[in-house]
C-alpha positions as CSV (number, residue, x, y, z in Angstrom):
1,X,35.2,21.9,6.4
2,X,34.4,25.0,8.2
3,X,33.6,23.7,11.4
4,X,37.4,21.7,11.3
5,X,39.6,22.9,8.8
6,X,41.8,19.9,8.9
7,X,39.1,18.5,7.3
8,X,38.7,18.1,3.6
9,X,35.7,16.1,2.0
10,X,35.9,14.4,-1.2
11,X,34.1,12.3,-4.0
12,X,36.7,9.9,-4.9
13,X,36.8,7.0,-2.3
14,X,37.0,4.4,-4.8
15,X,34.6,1.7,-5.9
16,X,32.1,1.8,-2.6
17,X,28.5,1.1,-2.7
18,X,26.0,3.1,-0.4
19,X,23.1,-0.2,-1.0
20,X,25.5,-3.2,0.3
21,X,22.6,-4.0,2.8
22,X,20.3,-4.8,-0.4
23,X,22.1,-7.9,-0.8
24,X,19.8,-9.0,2.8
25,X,16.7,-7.9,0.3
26,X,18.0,-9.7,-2.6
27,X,18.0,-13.2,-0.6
28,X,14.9,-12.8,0.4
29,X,13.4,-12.2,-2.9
30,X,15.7,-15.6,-3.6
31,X,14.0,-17.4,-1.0
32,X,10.3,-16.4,-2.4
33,X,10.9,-17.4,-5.8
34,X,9.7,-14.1,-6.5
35,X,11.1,-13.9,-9.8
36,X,9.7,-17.3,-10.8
37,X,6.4,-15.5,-9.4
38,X,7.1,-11.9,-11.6
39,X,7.3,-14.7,-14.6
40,X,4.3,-16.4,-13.6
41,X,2.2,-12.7,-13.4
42,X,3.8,-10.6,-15.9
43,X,3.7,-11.2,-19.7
44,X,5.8,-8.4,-20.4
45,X,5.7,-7.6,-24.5
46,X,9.5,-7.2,-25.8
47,X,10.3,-7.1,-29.3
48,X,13.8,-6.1,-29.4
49,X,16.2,-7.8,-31.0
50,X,19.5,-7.4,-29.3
51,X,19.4,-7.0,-25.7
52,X,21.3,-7.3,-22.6
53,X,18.5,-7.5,-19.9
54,X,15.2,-8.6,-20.1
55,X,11.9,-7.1,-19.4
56,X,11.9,-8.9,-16.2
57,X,15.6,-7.5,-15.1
58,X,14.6,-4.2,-15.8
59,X,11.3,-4.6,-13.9
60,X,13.3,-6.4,-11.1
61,X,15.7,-3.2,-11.2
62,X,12.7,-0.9,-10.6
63,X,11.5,-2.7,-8.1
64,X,14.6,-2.7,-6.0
65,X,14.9,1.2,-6.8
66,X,11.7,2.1,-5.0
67,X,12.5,-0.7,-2.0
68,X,15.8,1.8,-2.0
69,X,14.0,4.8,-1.6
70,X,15.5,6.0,-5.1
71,X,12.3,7.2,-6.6
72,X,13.8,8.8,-9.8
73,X,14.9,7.0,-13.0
74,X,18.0,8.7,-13.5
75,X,19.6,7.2,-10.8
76,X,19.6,3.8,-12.4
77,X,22.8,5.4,-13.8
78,X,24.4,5.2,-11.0
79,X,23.4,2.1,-9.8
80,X,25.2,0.6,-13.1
81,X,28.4,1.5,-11.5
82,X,27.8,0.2,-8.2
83,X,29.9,-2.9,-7.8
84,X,27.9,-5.0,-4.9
85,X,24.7,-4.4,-7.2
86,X,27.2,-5.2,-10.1
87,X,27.9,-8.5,-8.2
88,X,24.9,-10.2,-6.7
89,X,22.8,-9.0,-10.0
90,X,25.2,-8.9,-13.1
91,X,26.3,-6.0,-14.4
92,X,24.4,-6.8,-17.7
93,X,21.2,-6.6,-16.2
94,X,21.6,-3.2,-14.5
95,X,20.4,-0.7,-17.0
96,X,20.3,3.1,-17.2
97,X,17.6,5.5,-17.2
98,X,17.0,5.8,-20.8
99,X,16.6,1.7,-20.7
100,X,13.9,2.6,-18.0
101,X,11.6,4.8,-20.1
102,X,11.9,3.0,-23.1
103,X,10.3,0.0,-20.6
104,X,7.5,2.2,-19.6
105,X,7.2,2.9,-23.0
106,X,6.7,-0.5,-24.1
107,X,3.6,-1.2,-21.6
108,X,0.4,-1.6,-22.7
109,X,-2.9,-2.3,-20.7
110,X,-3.2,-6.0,-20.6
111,X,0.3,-5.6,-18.6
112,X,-1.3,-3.2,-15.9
113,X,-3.6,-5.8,-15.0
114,X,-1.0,-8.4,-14.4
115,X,1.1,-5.6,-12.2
116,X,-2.6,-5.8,-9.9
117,X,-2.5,-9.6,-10.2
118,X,1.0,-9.4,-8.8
119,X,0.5,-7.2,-5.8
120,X,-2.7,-9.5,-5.0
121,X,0.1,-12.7,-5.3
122,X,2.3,-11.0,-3.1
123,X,-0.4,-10.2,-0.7
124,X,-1.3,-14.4,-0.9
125,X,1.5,-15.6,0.1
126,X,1.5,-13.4,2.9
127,X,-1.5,-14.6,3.8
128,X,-0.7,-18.3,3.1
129,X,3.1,-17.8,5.0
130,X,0.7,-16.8,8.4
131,X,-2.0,-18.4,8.4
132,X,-4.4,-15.4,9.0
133,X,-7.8,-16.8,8.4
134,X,-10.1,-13.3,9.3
135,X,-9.6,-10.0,7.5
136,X,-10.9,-6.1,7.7
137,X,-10.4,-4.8,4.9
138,X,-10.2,-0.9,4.2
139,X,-11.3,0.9,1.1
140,X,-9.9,4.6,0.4
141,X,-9.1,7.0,-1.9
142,X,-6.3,9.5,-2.7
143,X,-4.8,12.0,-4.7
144,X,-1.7,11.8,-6.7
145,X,-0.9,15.4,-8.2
146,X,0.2,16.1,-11.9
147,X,1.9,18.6,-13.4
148,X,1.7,20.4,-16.7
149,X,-1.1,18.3,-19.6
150,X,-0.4,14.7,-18.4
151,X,-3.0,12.3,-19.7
152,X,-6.2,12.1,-17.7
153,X,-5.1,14.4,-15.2
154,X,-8.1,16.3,-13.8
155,X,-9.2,19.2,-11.5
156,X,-10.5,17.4,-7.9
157,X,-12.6,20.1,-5.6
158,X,-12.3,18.3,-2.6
159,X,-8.3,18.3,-3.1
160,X,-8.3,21.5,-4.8
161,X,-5.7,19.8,-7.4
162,X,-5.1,19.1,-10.4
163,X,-4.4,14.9,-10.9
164,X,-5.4,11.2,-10.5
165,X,-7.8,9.7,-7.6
166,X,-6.9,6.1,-7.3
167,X,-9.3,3.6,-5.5
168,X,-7.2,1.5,-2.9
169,X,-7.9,-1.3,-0.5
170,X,-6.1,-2.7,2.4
171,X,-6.1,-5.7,5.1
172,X,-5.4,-4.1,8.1
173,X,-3.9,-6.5,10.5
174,X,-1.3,-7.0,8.0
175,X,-0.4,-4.2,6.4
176,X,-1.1,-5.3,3.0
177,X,-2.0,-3.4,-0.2
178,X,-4.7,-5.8,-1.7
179,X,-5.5,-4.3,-5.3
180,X,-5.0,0.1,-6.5
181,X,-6.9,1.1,-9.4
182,X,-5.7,4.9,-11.1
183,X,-8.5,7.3,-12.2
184,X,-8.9,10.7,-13.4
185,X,-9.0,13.4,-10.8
186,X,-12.6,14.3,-11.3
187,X,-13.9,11.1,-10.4
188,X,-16.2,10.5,-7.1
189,X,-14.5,8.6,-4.4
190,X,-16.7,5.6,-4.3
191,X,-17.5,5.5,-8.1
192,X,-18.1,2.0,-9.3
193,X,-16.5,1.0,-5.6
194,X,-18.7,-2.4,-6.2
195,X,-16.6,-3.3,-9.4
196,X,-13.6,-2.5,-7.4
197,X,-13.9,-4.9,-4.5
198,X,-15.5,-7.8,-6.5
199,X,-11.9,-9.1,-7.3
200,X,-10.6,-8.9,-4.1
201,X,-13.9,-10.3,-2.6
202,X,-13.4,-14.0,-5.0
203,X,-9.7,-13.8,-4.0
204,X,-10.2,-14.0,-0.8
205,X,-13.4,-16.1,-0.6
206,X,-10.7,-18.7,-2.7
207,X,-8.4,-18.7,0.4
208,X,-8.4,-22.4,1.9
209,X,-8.0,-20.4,5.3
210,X,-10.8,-17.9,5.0
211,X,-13.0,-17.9,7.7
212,X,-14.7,-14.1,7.8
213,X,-14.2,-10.7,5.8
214,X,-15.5,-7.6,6.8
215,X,-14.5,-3.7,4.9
216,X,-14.7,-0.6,6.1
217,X,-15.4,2.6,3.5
218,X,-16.4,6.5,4.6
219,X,-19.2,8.1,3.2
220,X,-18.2,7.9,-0.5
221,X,-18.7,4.3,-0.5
222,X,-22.3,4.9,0.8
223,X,-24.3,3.3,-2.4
224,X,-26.8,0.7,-2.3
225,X,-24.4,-1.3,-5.7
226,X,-21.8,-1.5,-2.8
227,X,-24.0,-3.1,-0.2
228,X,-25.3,-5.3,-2.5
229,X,-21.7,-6.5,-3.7
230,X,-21.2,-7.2,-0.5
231,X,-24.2,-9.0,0.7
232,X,-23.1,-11.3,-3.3
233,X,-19.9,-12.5,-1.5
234,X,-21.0,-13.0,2.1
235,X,-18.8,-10.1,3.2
236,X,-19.7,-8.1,6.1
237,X,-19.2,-4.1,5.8
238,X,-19.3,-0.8,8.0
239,X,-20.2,2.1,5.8
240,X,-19.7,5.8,7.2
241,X,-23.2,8.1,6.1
242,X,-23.4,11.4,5.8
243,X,-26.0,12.9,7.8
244,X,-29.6,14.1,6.7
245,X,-32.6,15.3,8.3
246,X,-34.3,12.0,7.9
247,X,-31.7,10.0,9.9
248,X,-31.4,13.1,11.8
249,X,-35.4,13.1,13.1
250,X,-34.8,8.6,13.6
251,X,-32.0,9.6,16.2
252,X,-33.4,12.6,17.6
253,X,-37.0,10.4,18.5
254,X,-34.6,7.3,19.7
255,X,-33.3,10.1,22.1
256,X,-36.3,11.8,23.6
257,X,-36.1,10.0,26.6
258,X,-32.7,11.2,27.8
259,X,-31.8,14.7,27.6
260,X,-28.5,15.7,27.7
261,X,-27.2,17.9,30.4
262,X,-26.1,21.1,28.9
263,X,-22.6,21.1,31.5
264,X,-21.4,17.6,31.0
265,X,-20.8,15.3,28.2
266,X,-22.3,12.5,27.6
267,X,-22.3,9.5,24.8
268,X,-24.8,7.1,23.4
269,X,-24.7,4.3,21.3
270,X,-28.5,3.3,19.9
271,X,-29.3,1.5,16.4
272,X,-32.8,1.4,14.3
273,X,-33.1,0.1,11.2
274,X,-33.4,2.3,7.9
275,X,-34.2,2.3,4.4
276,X,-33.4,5.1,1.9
277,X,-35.3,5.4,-1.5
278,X,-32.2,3.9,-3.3
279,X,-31.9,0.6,-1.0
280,X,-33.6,-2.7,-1.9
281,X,-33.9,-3.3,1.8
282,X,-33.7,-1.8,4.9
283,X,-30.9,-2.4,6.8
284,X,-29.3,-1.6,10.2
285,X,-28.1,1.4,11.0
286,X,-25.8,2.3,14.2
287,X,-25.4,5.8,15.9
288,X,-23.2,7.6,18.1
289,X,-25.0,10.5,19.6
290,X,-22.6,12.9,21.6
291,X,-23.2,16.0,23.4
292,X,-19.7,18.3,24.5
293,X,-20.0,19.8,27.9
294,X,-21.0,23.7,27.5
295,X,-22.7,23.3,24.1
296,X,-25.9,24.9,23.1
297,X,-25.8,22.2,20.4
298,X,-28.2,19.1,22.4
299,X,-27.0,16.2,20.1
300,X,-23.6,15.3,17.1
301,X,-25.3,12.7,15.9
302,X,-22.4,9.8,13.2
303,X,-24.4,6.9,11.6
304,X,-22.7,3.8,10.2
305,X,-24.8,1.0,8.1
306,X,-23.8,-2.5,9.0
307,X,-24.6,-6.2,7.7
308,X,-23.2,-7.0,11.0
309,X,-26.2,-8.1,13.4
310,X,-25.3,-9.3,16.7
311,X,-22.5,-7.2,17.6
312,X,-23.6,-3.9,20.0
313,X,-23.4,-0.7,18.7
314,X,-20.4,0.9,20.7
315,X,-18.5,-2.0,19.8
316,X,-18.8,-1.8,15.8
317,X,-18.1,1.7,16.2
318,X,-14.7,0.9,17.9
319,X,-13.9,-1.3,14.6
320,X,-15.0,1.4,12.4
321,X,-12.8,3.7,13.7
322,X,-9.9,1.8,13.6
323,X,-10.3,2.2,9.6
324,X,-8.1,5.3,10.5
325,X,-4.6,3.1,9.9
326,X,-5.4,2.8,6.2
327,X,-4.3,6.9,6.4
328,X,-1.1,5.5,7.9
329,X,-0.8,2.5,4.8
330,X,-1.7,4.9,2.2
331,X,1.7,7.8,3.5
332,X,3.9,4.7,3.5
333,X,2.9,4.0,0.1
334,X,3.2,7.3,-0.6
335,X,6.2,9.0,0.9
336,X,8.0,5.9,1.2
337,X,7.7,4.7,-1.9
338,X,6.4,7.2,-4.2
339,X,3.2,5.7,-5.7
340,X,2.3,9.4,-6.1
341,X,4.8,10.4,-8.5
342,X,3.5,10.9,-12.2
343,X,6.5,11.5,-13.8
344,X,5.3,9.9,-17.4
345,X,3.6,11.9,-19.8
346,X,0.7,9.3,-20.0
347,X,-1.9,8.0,-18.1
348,X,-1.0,4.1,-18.6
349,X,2.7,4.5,-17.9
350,X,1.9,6.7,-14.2
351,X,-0.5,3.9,-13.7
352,X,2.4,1.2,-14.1
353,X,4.8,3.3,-11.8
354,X,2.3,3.4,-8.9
355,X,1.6,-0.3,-9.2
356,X,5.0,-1.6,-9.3
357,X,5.7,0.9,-6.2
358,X,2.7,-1.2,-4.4
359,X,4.4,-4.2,-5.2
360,X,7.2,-2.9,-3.5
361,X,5.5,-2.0,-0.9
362,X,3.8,-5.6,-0.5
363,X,7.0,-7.3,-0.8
364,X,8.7,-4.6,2.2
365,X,5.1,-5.6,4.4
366,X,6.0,-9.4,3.7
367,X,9.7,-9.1,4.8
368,X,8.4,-7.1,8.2
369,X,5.8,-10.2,8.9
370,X,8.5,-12.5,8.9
371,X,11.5,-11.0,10.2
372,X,10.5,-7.9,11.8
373,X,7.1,-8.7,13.9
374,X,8.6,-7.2,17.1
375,X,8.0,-3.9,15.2
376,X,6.0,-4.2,12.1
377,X,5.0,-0.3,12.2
378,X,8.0,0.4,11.3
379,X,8.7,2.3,8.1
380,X,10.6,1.7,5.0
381,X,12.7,4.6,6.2
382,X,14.0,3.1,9.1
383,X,14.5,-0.1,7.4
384,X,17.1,1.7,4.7
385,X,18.7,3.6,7.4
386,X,19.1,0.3,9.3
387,X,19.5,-2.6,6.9
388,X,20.1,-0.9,3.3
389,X,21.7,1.5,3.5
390,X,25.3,0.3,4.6
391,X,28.6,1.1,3.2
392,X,30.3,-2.0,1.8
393,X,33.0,-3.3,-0.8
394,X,34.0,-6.3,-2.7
395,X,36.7,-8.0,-3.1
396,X,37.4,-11.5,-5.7
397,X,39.2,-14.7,-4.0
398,X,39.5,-17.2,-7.1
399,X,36.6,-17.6,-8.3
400,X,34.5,-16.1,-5.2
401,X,33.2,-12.4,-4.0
402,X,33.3,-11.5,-1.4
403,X,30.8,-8.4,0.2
404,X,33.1,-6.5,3.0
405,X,30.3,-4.8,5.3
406,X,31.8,-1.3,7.3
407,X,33.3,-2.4,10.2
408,X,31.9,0.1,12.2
409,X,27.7,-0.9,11.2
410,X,25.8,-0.2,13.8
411,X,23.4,-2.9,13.1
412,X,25.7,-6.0,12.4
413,X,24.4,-8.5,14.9
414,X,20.9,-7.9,13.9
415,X,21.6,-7.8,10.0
416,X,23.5,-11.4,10.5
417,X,20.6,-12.8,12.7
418,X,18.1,-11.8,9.8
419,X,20.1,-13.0,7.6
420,X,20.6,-16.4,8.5
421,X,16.4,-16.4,9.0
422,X,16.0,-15.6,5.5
423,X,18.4,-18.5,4.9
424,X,16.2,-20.4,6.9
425,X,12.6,-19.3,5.4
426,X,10.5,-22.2,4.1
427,X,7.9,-21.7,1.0
């Protein structure tokens, strides 16, 4: 080292693993039966005829890669020579990267449905586990990039990229990633939204505890099919529209009575009901008019249809604008777990990656409910650099191994605690 020359660093420390803390992870997968659950979802096709690990091993593998934050394939070959992973999983069932492609190779559609089915099991039994009985559900979209002729990858002007533009939706009181669905780039944000949602909506509605849903979408969800999908499954929404001269003349009239004062701000909250030549109906509409202090500008007028009736305007505003965390869920899934990356030629295998990152995801979100409500904003980073991530080595008494944590981890107390209340979790 240049900064202490006494120093040398070196490579060769023996056989230590860097994941020891995925062991914590591991258990609680245990204590979900979330394999039994993978074998319950996934019909995985394999047709080979000599094999070490199964479709479900390898699956499990990838899995545990993205909770890890490793987001490439090539460092399954690694992992095969890391002796805690070696331990708790069998070493037969750690595979290398090319046994990773040749997996994604092997997918075909039926199995990307099952990878959705999965994510919305995950999301159940978080559901079931707390009891939550009222959800607000978000509805987004976003942009995964691609590089070079990948399958379906297409040119999006409001991105100014080439790539995919997934629907997703999310509850937001917990977290929870209820259903994706990849598409081509060129494809409108709220495009066949209604087909989206209808899944989620009779999942939901099948919940023993379900008492109320409501969903939240910006203006690209603003179509009359969308409403009426709604208005099919008795769920509430708040729909963003874009502004027009019509709605602008309805609030400008509803206004005539209170001029603003062109040096101080002001705010008002009114509501009329509206039709446009595409609705079946009319239906309420909500409006925040604002003037800024100083501005020759008299009124900003933001309108937001509602099948919600009784509750005033300023306060369904407040809810809509709360649909700013699913920004916040979509990073995470993002940079923390890569459902972005479009590493695969084709358009099914990228499609497969991003789900089984949002099962990932789901499963991290579950583990937080449970064992880390004090702070469930926090990331999947700071849950690697805390509980993952730790230095550890094994040693063999008889017929025993034993995991040897670093002495000097930081987090010891807390990782012992935890893990005793994943000992105690009841399904």
């Amino acid at each position: 080292m240049q900064c202490n020359t006494n120093v040398t660093v070196t490579a060769d420390g023996g056989q230590l693993s860097n994941d020891a803390g995925l062991v914590l992870f591991q258990e609680f997968l245990h204590r979900i039966n979330f394999r039994q659950l993978a074998n319950q979802c996934l019909k995985l096709p394999d047709q080979r005829r000599f094999w070490k690990a199964s479709m479900i091993d390898i699956f499990l593998e990838k899995l545990l890669l993205d909770v890890a934050g490793y987001l490439h394939d090539s460092s399954a070959n690694d992992w095969q020579r890391d002796p805690v992973l070696a331990a708790t999983l069998g070493s037969s069932r750690l595979v290398s990267q090319p046994s990773l492609s040749r997996f994604f190779k092997r997918l075909e559609d039926a199995d990307l449905d099952d990878f959705r089915k999965l994510i919305w099991q995950v999301a159940a039994l978080a559901f079931r586990l707390s009891g939550q009985s009222r959800f607000v559900l978000d509805i987004d979209s976003t942009h995964c990039d691609t590089f070079g002729n990948q399958e379906r990858s297409a040119f999006n002007a409001h991105y100014m990229a080439y790539g995919y533009h997934p629907q997703v939706v999310f509850d937001q009181e917990s977290g929870l990633l209820l259903d994706a669905l990849m598409r081509p780039g060129n494809e409108y944000t709220g495009k066949e939204a209604d087909k989206f949602v209808e899944t989620t909506f009779s999942r939901l509605s099948a919940l023993p505890q379900s008492t109320s849903v409501i969903i939240r979408g910006d203006s690209g969800f603003a179509a009359p099919k969308f409403y009426e999908m709604c208005d099919t499954h008795g769920v509430d929404f708040l729909v963003r529209l874009k502004a027009n001269s019509k709605l602008g003349k309805l609030a400008e009239t509803a206004l005539v009575d209170c001029p603003p004062k062109y040096e101080e701000s002001k705010c008002v909250y009114h509501e009329f009901k509206y039709q446009a030549a595409s609705w079946g109906k009319a239906r309420r509409v909500i409006v925040c008019s604002t003037h800024t202090a100083d501005e020759l500008v008299p009124w900003n007028h933001a309108f937001v249809v509602t099948s919600l009736a009784s509750e005033a305007p300023e306060t369904l505003f407040k809810t809509y604008r709360q649909r700013g965390n699913a920004e916040n869920q979509i990073k995470e899934l993002k940079c923390g777990f890569g459902f972005d990356k479009t590493d695969s030629s084709t358009f099914a295998r990228n499609t497969a990656r991003a789900l089984i990152t949002g099962i990932a995801y789901n499963l991290v979100q579950l583990f937080k409910q449970l064992f880390v409500s004090e702070d469930r904003r926090s990331t999947i980073s700071s849950l690697r650099f805390s509980l993952f991530h730790i230095a550890g080595r094994i040693t063999w008494h008889a017929r025993r191994v034993v995991i040897h944590l670093a002495s000097n981890y930081v987090y010891k107390n807390w990782f012992s605690r935890l893990m005793d209340e994943v000992h105690q979790l009841a399904t």
